[in-house]
C-alpha positions as CSV (number, residue, x, y, z in Angstrom):
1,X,-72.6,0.8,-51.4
2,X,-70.1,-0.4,-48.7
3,X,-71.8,0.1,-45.7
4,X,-75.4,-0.7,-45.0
5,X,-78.0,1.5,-43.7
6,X,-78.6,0.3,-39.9
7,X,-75.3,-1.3,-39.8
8,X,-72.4,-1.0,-37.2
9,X,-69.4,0.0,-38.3
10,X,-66.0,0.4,-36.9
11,X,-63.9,3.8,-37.8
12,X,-60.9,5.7,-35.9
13,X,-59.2,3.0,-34.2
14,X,-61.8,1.0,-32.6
15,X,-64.8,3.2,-32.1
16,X,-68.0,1.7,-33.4
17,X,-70.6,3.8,-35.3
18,X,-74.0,3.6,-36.4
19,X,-74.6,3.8,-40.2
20,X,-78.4,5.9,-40.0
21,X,-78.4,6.7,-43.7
22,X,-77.0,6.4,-47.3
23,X,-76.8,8.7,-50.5
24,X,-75.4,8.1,-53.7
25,X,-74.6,11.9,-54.8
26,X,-72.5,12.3,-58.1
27,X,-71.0,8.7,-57.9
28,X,-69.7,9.3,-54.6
29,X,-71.2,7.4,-51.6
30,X,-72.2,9.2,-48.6
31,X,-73.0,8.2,-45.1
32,X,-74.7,9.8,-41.9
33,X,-73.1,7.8,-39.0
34,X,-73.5,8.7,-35.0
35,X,-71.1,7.4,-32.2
36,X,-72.4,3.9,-30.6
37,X,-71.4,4.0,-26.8
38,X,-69.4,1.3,-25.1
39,X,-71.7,-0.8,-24.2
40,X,-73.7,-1.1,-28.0
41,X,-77.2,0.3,-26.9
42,X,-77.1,4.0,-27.3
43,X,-76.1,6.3,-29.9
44,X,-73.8,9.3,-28.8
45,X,-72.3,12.7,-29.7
46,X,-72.9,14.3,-32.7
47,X,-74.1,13.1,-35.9
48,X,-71.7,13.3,-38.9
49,X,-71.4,12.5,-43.0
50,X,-68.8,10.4,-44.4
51,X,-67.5,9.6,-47.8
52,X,-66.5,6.0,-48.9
53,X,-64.0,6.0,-51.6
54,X,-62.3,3.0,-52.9
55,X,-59.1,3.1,-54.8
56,X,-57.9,0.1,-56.0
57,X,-59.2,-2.0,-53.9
58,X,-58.9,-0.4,-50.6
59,X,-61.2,1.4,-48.8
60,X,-60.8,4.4,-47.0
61,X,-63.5,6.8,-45.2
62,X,-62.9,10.5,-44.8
63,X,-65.3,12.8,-43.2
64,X,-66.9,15.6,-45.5
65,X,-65.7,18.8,-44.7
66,X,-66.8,20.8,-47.9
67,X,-69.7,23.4,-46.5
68,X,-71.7,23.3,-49.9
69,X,-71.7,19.5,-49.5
70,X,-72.4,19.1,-46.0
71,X,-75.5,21.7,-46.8
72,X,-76.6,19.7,-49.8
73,X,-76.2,16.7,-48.0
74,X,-78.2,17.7,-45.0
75,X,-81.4,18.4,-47.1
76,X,-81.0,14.8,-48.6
77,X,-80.4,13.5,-45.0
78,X,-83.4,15.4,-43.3
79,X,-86.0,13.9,-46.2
């Protein structure tokens, strides 16, 4: 995994977000993250999955946009 489960993580250019979950699905590493607010205390906006990949040594996150995954990915999120 590259990101830990309660951990705070920073994506999109300087916006922080809170890692609330982790799934290994098919070798790929997902994440459930949620918007922390300026001031670190309070989680905002919508909650949203993630994908880690890493090629070669670099890491890059995209956001999952695939409806079957997102579905399949909610049921292992709501357990």
């Amino acid at each position: 995994m590259f990101f830990a489960k309660n951990e705070i993580i920073e994506l999109e250019g300087q916006k922080d977000y809170y890692v609330l979950d982790a799934a290994i699905v098919d070798n790929e590493v997902f994440y459930q993250i949620q918007e922390v607010n300026e001031s670190g205390d309070d989680l905002i906006g919508p909650k949203s999955i993630i994908i880690a990949i890493n090629n070669k040594g670099n890491l890059y996150v995209e956001d999952v946009n695939d409806t079957n995954k997102l579905d399949k990915l909610s049921e292992i999120f709501a357990s």
